[in-house]
N, CA, C, O and CB atoms as a CASP TS submission, in Angstrom:
PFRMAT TS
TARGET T0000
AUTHOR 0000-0000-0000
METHOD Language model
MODEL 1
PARENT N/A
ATOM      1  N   UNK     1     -96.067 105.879 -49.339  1.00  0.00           N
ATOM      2  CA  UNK     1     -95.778 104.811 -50.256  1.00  0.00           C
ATOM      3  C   UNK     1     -94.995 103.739 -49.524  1.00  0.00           C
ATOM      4  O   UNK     1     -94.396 103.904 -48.461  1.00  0.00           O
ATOM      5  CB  UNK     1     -95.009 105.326 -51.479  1.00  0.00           C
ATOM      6  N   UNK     2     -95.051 102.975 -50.004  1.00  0.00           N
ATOM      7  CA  UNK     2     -94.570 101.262 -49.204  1.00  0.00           C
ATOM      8  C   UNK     2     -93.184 101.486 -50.298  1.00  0.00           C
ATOM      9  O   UNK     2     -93.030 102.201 -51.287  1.00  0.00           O
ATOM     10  CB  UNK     2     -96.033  99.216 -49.604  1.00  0.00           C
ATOM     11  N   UNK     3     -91.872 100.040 -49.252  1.00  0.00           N
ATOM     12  CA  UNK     3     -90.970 100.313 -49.718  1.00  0.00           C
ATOM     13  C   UNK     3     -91.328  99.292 -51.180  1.00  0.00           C
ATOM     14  O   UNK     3     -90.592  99.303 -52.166  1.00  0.00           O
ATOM     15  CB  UNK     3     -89.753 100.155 -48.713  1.00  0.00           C
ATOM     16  N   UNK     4     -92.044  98.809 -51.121  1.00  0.00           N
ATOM     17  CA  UNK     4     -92.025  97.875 -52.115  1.00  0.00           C
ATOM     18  C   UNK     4     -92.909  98.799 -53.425  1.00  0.00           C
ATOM     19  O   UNK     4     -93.213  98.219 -54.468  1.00  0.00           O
ATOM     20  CB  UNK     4     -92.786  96.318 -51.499  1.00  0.00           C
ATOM     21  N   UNK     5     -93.173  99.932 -53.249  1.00  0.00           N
ATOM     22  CA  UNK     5     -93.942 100.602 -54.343  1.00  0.00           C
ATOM     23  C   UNK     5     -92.538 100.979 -55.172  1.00  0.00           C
ATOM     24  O   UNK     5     -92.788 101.518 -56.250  1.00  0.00           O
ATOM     25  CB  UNK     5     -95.055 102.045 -53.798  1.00  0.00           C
ATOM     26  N   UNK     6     -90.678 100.755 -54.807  1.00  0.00           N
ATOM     27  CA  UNK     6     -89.463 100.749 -55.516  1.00  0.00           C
ATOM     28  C   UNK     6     -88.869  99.851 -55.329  1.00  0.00           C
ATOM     29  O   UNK     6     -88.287  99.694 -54.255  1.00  0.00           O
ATOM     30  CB  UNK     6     -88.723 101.610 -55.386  1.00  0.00           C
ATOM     31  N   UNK     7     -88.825  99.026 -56.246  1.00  0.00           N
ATOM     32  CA  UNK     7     -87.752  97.958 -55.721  1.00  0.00           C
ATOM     33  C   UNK     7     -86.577  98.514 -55.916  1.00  0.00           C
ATOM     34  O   UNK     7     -86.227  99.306 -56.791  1.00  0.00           O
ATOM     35  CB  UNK     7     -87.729  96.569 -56.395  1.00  0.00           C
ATOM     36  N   UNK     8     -85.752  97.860 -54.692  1.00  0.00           N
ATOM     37  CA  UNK     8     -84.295  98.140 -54.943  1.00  0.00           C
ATOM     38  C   UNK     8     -83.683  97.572 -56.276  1.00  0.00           C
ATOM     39  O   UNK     8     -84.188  96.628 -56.884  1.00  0.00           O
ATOM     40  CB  UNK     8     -83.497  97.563 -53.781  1.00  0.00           C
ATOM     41  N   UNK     9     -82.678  98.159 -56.627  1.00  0.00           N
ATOM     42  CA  UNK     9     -81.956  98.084 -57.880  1.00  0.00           C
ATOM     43  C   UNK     9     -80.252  98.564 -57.549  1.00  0.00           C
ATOM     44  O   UNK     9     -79.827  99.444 -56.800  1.00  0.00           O
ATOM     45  CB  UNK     9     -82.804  99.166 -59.047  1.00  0.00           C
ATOM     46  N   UNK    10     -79.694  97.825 -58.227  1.00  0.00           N
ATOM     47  CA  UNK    10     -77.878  98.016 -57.801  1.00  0.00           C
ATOM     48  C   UNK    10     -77.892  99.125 -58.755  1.00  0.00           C
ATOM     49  O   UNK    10     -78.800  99.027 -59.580  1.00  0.00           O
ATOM     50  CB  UNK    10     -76.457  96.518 -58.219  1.00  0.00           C
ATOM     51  N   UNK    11     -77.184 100.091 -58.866  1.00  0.00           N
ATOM     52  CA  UNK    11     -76.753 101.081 -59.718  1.00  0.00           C
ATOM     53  C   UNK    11     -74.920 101.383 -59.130  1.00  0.00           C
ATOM     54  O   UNK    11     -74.465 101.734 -58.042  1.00  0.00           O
ATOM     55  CB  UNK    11     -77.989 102.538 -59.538  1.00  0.00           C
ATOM     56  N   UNK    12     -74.198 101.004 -60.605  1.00  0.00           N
ATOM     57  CA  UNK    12     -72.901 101.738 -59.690  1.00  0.00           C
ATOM     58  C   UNK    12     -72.656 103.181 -59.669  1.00  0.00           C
ATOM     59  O   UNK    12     -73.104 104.086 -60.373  1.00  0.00           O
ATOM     60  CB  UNK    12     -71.535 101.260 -60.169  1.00  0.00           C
ATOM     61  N   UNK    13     -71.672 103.171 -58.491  1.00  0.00           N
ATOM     62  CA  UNK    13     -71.668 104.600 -58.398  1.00  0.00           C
ATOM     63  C   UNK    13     -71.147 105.109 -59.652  1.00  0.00           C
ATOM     64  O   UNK    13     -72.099 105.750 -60.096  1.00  0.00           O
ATOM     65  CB  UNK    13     -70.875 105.105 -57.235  1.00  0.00           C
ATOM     66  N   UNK    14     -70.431 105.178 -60.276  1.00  0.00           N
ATOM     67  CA  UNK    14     -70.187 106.040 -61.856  1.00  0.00           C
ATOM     68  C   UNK    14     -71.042 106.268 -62.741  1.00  0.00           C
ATOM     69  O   UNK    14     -70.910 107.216 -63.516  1.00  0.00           O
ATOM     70  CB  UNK    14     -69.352 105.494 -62.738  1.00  0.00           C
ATOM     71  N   UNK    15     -72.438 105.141 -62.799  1.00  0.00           N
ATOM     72  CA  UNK    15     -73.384 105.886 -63.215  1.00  0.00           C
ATOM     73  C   UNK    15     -74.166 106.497 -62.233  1.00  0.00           C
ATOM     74  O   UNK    15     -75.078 107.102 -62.796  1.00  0.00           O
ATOM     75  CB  UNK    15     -74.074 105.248 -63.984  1.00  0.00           C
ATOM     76  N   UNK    16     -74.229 106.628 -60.859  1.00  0.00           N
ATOM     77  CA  UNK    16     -75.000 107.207 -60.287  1.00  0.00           C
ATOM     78  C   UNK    16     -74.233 108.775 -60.109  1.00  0.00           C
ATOM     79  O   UNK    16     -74.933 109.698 -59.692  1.00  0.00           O
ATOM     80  CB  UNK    16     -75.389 106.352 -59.094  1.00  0.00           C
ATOM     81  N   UNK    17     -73.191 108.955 -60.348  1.00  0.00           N
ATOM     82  CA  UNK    17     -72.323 109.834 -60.971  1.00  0.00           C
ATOM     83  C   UNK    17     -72.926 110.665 -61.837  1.00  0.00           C
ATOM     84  O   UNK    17     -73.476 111.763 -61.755  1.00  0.00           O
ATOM     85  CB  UNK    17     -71.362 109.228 -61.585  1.00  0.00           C
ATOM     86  N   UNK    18     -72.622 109.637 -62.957  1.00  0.00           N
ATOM     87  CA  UNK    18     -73.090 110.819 -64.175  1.00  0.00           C
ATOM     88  C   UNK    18     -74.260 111.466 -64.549  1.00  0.00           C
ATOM     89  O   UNK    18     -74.492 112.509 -65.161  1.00  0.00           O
ATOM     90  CB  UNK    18     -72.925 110.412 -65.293  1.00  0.00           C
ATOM     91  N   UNK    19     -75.043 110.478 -63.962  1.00  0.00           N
ATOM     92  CA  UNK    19     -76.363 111.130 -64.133  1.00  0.00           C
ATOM     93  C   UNK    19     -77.027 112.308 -63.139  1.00  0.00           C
ATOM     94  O   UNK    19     -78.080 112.926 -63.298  1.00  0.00           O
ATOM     95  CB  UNK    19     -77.248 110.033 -64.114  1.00  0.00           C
ATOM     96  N   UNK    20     -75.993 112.405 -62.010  1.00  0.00           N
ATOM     97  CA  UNK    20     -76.031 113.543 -61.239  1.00  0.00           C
ATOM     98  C   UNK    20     -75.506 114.743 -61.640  1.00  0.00           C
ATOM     99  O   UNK    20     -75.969 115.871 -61.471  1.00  0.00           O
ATOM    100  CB  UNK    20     -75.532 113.313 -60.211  1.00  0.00           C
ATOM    101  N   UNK    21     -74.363 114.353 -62.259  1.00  0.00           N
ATOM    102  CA  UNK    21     -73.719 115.697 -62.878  1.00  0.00           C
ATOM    103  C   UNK    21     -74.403 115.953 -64.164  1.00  0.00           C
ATOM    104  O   UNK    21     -74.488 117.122 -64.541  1.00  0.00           O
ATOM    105  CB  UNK    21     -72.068 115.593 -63.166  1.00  0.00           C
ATOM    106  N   UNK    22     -74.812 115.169 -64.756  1.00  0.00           N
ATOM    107  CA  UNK    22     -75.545 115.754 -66.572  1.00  0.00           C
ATOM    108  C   UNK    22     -76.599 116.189 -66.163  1.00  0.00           C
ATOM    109  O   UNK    22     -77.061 116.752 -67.156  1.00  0.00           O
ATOM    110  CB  UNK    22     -75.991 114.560 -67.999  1.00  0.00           C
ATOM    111  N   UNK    23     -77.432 116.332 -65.208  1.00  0.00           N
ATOM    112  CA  UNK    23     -78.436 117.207 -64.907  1.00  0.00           C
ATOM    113  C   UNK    23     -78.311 118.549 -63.935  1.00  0.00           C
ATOM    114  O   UNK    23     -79.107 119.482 -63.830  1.00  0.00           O
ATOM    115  CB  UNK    23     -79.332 116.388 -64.413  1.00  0.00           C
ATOM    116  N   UNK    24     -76.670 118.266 -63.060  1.00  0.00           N
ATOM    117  CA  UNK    24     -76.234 119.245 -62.150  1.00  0.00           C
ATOM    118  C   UNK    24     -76.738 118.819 -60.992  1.00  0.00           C
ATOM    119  O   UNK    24     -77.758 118.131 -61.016  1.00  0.00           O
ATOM    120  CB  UNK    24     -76.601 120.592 -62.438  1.00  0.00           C
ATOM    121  N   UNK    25     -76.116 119.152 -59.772  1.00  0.00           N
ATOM    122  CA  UNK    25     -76.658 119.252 -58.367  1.00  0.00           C
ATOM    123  C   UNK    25     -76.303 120.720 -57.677  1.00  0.00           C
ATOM    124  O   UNK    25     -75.288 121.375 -57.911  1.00  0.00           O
ATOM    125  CB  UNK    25     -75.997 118.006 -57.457  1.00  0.00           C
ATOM    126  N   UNK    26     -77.186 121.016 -56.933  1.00  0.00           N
ATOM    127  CA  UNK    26     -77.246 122.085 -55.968  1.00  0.00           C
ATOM    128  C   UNK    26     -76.890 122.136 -54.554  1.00  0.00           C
ATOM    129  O   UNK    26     -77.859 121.738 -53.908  1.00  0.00           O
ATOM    130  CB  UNK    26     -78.325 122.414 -55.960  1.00  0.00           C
ATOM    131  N   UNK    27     -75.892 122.463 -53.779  1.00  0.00           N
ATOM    132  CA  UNK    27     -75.247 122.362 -52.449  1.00  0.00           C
ATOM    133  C   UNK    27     -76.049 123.727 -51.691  1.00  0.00           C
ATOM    134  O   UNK    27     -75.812 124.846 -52.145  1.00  0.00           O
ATOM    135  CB  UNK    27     -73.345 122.474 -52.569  1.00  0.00           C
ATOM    136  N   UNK    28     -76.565 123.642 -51.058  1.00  0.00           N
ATOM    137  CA  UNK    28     -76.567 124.417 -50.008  1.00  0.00           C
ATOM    138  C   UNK    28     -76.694 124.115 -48.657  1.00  0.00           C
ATOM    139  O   UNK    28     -77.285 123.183 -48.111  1.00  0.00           O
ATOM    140  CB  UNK    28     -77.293 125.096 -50.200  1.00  0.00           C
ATOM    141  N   UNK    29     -76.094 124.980 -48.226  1.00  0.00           N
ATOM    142  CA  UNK    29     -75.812 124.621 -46.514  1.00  0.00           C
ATOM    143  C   UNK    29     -75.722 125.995 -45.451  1.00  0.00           C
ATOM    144  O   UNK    29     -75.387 126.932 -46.176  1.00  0.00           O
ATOM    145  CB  UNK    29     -74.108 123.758 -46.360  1.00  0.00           C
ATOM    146  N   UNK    30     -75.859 126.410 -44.259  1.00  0.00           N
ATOM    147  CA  UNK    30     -75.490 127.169 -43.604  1.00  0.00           C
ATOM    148  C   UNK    30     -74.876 126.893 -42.203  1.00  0.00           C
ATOM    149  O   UNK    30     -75.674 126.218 -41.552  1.00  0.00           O
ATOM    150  CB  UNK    30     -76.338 127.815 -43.658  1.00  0.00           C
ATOM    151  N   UNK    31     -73.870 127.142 -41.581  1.00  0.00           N
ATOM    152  CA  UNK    31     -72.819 126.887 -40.457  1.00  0.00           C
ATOM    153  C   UNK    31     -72.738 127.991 -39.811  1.00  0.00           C
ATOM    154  O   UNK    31     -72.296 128.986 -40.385  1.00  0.00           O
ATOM    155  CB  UNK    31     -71.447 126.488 -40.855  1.00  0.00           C
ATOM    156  N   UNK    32     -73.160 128.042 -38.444  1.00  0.00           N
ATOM    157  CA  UNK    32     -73.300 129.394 -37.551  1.00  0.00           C
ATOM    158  C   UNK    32     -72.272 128.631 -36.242  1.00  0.00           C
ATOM    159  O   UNK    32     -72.293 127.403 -36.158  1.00  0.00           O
ATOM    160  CB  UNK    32     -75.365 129.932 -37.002  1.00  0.00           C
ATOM    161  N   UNK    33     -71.743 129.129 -35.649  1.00  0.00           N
ATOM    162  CA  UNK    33     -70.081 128.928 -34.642  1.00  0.00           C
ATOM    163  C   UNK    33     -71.129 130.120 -33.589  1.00  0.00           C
ATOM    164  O   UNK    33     -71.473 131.289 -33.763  1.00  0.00           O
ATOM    165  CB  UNK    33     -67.747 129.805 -35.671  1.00  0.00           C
ATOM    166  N   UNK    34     -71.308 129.379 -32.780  1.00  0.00           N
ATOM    167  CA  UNK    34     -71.997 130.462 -31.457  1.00  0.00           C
ATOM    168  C   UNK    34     -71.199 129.887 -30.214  1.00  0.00           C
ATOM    169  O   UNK    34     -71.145 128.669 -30.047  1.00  0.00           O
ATOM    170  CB  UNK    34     -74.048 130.273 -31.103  1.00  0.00           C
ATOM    171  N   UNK    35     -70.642 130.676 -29.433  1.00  0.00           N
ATOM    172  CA  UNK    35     -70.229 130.768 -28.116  1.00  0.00           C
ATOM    173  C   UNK    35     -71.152 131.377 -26.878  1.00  0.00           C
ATOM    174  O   UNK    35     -71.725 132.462 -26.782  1.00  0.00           O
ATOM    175  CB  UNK    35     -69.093 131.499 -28.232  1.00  0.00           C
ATOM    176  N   UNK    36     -71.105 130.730 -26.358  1.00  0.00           N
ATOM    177  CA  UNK    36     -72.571 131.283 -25.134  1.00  0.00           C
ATOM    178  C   UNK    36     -73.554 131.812 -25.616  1.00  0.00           C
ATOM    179  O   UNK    36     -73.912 132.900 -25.164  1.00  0.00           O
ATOM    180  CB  UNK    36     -72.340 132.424 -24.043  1.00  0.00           C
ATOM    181  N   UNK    37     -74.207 131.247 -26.581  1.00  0.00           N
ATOM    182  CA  UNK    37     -74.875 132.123 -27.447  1.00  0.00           C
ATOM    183  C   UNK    37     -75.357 133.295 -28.349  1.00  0.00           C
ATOM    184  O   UNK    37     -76.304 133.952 -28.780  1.00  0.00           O
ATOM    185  CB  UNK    37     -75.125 132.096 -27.242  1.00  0.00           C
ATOM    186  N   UNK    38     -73.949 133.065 -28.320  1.00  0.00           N
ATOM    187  CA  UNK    38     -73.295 134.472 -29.110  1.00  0.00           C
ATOM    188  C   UNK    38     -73.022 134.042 -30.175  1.00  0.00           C
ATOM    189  O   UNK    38     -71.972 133.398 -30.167  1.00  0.00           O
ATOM    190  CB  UNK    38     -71.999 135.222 -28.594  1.00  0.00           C
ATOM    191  N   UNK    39     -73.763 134.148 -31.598  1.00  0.00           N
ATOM    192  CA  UNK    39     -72.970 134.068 -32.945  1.00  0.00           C
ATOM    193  C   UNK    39     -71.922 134.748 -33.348  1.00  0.00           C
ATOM    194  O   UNK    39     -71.822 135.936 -33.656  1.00  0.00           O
ATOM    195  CB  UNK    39     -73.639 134.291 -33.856  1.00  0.00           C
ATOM    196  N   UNK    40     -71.063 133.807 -33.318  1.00  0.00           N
ATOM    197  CA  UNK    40     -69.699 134.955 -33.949  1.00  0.00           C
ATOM    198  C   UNK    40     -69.172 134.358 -35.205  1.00  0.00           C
ATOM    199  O   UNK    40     -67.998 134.670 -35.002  1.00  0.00           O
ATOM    200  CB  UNK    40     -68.149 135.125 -32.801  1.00  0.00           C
ATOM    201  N   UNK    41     -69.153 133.993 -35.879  1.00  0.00           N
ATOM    202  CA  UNK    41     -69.566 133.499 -37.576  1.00  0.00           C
ATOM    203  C   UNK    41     -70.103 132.643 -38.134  1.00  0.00           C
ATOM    204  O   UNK    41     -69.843 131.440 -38.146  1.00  0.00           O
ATOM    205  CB  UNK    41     -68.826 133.284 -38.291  1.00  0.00           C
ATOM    206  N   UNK    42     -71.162 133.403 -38.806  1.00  0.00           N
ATOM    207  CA  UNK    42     -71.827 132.601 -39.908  1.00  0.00           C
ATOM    208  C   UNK    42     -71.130 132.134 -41.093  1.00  0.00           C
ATOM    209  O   UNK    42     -70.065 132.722 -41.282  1.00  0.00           O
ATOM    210  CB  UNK    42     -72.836 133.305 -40.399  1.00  0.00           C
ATOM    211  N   UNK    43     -71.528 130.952 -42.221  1.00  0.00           N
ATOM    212  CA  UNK    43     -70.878 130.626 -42.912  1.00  0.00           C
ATOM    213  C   UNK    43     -72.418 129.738 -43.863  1.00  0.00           C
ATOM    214  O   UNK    43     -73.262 128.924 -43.487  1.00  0.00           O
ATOM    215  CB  UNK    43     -69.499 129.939 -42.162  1.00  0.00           C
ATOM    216  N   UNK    44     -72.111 130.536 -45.379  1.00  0.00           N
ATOM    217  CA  UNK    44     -73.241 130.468 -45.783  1.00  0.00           C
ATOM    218  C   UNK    44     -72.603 129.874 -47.141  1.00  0.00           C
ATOM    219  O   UNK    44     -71.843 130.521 -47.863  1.00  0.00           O
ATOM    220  CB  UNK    44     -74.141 131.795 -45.694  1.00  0.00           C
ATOM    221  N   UNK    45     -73.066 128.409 -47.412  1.00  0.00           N
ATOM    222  CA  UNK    45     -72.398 128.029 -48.870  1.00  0.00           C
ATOM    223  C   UNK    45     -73.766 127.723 -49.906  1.00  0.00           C
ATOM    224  O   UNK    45     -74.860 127.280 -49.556  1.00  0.00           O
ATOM    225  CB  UNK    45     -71.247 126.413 -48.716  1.00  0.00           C
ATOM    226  N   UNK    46     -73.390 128.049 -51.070  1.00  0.00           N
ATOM    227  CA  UNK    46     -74.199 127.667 -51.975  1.00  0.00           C
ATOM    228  C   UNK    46     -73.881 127.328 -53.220  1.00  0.00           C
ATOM    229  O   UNK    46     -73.409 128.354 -53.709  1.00  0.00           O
ATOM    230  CB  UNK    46     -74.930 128.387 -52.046  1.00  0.00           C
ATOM    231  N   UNK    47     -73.864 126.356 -54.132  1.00  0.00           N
ATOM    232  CA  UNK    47     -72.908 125.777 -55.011  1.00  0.00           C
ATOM    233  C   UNK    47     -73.657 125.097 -56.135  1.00  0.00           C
ATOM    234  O   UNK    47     -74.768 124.596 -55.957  1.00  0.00           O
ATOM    235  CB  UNK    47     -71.990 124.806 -54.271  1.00  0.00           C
ATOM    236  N   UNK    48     -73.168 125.091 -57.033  1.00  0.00           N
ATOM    237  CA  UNK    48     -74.031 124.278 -58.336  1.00  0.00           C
ATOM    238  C   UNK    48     -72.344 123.831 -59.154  1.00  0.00           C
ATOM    239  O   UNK    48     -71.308 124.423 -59.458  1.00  0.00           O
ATOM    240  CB  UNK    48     -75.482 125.748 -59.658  1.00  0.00           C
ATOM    241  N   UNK    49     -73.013 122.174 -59.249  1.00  0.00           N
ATOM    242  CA  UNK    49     -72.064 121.324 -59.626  1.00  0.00           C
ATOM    243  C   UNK    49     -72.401 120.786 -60.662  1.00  0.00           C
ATOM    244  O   UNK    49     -73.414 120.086 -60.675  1.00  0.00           O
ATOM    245  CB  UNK    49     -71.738 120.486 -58.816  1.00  0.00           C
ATOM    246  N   UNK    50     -71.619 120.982 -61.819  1.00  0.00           N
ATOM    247  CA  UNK    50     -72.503 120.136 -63.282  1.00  0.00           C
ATOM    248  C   UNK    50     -70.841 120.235 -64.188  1.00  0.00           C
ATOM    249  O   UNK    50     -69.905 121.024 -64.311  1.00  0.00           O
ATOM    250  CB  UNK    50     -74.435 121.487 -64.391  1.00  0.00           C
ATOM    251  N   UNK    51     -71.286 118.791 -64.694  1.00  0.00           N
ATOM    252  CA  UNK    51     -70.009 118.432 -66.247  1.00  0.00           C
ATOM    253  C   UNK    51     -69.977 119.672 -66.657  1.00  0.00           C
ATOM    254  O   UNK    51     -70.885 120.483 -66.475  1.00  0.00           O
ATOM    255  CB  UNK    51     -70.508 117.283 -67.837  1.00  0.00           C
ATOM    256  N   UNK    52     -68.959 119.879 -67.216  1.00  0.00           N
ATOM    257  CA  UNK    52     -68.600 121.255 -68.158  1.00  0.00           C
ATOM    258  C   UNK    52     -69.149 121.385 -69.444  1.00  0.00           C
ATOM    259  O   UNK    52     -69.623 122.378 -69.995  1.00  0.00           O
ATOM    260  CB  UNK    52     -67.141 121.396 -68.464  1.00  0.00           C
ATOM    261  N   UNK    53     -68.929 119.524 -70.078  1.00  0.00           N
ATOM    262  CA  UNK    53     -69.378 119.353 -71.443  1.00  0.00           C
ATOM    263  C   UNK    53     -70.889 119.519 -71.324  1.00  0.00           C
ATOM    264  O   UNK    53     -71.334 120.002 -72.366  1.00  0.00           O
ATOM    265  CB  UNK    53     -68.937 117.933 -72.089  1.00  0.00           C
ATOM    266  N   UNK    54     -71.836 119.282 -70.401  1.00  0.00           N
ATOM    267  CA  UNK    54     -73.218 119.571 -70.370  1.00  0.00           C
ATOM    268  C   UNK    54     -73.444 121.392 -70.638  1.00  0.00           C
ATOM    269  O   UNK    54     -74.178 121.939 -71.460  1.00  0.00           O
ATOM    270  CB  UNK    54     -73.804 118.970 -68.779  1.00  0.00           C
ATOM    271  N   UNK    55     -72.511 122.025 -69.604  1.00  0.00           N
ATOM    272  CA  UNK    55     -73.102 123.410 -69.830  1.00  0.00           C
ATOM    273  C   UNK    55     -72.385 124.063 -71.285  1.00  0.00           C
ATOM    274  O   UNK    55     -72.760 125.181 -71.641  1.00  0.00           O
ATOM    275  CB  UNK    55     -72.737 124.439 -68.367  1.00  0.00           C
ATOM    276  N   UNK    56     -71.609 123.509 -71.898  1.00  0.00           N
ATOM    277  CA  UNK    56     -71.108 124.155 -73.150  1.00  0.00           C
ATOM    278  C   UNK    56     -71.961 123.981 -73.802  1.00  0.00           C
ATOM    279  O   UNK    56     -72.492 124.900 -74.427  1.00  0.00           O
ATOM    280  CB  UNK    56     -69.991 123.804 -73.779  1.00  0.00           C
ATOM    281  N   UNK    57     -72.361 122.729 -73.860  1.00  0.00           N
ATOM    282  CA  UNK    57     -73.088 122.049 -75.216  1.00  0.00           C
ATOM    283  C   UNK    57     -74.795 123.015 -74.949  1.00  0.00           C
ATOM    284  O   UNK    57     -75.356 123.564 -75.898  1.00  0.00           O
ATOM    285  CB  UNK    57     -73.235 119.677 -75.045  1.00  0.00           C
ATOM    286  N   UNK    58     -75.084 123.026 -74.225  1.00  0.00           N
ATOM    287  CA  UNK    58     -76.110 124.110 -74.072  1.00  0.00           C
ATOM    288  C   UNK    58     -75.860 125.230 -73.945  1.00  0.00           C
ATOM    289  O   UNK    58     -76.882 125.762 -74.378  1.00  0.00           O
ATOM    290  CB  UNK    58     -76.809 124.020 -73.224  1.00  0.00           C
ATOM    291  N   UNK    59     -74.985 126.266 -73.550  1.00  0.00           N
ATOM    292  CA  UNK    59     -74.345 127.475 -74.056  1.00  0.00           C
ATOM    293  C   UNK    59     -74.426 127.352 -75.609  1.00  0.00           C
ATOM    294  O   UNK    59     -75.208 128.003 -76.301  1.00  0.00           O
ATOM    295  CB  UNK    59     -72.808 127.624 -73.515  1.00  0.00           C
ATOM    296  N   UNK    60     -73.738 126.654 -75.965  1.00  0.00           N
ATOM    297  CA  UNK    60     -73.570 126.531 -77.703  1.00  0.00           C
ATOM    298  C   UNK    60     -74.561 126.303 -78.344  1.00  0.00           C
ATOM    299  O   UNK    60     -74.332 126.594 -79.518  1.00  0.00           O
ATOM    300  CB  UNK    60     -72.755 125.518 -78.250  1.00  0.00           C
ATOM    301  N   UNK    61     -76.179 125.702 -78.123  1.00  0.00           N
ATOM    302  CA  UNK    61     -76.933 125.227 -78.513  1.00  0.00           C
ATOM    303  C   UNK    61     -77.827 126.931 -78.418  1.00  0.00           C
ATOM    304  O   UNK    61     -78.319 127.316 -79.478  1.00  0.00           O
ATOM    305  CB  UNK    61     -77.239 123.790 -77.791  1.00  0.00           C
ATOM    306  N   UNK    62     -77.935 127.555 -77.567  1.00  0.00           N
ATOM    307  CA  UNK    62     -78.392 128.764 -77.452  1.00  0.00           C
ATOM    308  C   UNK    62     -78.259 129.801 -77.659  1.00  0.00           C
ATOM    309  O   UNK    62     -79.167 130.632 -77.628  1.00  0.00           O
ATOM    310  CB  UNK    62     -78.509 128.937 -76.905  1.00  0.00           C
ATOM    311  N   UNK    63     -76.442 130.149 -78.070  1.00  0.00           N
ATOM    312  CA  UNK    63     -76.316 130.950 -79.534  1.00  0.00           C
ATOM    313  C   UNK    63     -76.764 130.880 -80.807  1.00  0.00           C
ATOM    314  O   UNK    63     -77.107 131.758 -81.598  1.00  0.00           O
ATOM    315  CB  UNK    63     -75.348 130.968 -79.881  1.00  0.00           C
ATOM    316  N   UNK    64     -76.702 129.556 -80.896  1.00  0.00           N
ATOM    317  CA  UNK    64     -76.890 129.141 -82.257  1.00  0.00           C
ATOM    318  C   UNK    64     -78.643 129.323 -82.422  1.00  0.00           C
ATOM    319  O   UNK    64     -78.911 128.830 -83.518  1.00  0.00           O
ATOM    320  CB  UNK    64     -76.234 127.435 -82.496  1.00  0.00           C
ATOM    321  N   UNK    65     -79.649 129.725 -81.905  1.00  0.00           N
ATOM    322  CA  UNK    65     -80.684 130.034 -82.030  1.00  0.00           C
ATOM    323  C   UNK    65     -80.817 131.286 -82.533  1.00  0.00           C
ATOM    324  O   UNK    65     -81.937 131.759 -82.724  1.00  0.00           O
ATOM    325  CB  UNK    65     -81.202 129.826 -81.098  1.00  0.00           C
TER
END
C-alpha cells in the first residue's frame, strides 16, 4: 500500500492513550545476557495493560448474564 492509501492525521497523545488502553495492549519481550556465548540469564516478560474501569465494567457485565 502507498503512503498516501493513509493520510496522516494529528491525534494527541491522550487520545492515542485511551484508545490503547480501552481495548488493552500486550507487552512481550525476551532478554538473554550471554558472555562468550554462554547464556547466563534469560529474562522473559509478558504483560497486558488495560484501564481498570474497562475490565470491571466487563467483569460486571458477565455476571450479570
Amino acid at each position: 500500500m502507498s503512503p498516501a492509501a493513509f493520510p496522516a492525521r494529528e491525534v494527541a497523545l491522550v487520545d492515542l492513550l485511551d484508545r490503547l488502553l480501552a481495548g488493552g495492549i500486550v507487552l512481550a519481550g525476551d532478554i538473554t545476557l550471554a558472555i562468550a556465548d554462554i547464556d547466563m540469564v534469560q529474562i522473559s516478560l509478558r504483560a497486558l495493560i488495560t484501564s481498570l474501569g474497562q475490565t470491571t465494567r466487563s467483569g460486571a457485565a458477565e455476571r450479570d448474564q
